[in-house]
KEMARMI-983104 format. One record per residue (C-alpha): residue number from 0; x, y, z. Coordinates in steps of 0.25 Angstrom, whole numbers, plus 2048, in hexadecimal, padded with zeros to 3 digits. Layout:
// KEMARMI-983104
    k   px   py   pz
  NUM    X    Y    Z
...
***
This chain:
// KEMARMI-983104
    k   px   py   pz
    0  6B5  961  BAE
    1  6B7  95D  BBD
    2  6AC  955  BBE
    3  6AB  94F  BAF
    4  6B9  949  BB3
    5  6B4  944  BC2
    6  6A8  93E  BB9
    7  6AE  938  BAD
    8  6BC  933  BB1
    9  6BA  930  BBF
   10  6AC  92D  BBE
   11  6A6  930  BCD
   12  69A  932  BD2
   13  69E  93C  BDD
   14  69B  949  BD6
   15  68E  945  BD1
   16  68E  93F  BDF
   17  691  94B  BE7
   18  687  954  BDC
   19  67A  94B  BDF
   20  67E  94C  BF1
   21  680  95B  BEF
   22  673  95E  BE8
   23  66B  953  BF1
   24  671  95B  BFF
   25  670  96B  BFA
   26  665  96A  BEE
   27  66F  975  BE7
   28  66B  972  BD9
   29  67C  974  BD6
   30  67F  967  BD7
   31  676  963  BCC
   32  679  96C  BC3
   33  688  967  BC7
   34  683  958  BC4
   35  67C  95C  BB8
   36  689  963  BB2
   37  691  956  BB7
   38  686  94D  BAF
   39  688  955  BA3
   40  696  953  BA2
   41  694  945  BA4
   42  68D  944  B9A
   43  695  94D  B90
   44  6A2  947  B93
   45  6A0  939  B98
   46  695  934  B8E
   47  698  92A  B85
   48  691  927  B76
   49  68B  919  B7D
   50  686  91F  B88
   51  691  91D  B95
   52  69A  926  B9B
   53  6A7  926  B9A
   54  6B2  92A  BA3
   55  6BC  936  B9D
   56  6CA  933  B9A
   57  6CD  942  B9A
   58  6C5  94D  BA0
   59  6CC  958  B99
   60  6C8  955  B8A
   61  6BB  958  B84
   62  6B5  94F  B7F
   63  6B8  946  B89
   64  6C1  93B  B87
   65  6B9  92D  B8E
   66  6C0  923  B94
   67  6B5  918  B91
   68  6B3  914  BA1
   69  6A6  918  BA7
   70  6A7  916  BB7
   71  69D  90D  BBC
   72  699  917  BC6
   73  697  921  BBD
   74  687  91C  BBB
   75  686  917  BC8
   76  68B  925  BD0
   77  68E  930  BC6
   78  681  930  BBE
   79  678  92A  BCB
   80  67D  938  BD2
   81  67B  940  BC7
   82  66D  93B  BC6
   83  66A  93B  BD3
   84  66E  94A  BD5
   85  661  94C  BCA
   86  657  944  BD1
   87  64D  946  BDB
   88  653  947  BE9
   89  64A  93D  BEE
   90  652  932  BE7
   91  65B  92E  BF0
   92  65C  939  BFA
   93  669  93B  C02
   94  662  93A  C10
   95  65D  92C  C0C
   96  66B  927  C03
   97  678  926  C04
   98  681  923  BF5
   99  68E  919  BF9
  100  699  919  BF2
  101  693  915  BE3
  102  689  91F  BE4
  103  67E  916  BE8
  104  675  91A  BF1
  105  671  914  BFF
  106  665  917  C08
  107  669  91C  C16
  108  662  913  C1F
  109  655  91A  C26
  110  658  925  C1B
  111  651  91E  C11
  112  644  918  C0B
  113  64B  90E  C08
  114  654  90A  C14
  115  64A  90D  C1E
  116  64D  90E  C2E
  117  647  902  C30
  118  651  8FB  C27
  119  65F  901  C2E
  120  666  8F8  C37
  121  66E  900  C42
***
């Protein structure tokens, strides 16, 4: 119930977060079985009839009691992470990236393909 109430009331990423940087440094398929179970609640707890999410209002009563808000970040970090935790390693791989405080990810310069050497400027 610990992580339905960091998901659904708070609403942050870093769970999901720290799942999908676990799994990309050790390859221990635990973290995904961890996000999968994290997902899964998401969607049997948080999921409204229209299609959003909605926060919880009390962790503690099943069914879940909604309180209507879904955070912004909750697309944007959440369900990126738990996403990303699923897909190939070559997407976005964490010698090449770096994820700022929205969870959106940054190419290290001379890391990546896409901010090559040639384009830092030291």
């Amino acid at each position: 119930m610990l992580k339905l109430y960091f998901y659904c009331t708070i609403s942050r990423p870093y769970l999901a977060e720290t799942y999908f940087i676990m799994y990309r440094l050790t390859g221990d398929k635990k973290y995904q079985d961890w996000a999968w179970e994290l997902t899964q609640a998401i969607y049997q707890h948080c999921e409204t009839p229209s299609g959003g999410y909605s926060g919880l209002s009390d962790v503690n009563s099943v069914p879940a009691l909604w309180n209507n808000f879904q955070r912004p970040n909750f697309i944007s970090g959440t369900l990126k992470f738990l996403y990303l935790i699923f897909a190939d390693q070559s997407l976005f791989p964490l010698e090449g990236w770096i994820f700022n405080s929205q969870g959106h990810p940054l190419p290290v310069c001379g890391f990546s393909d896409q901010y090559t050497a040639k384009m830092c400027k030291l």
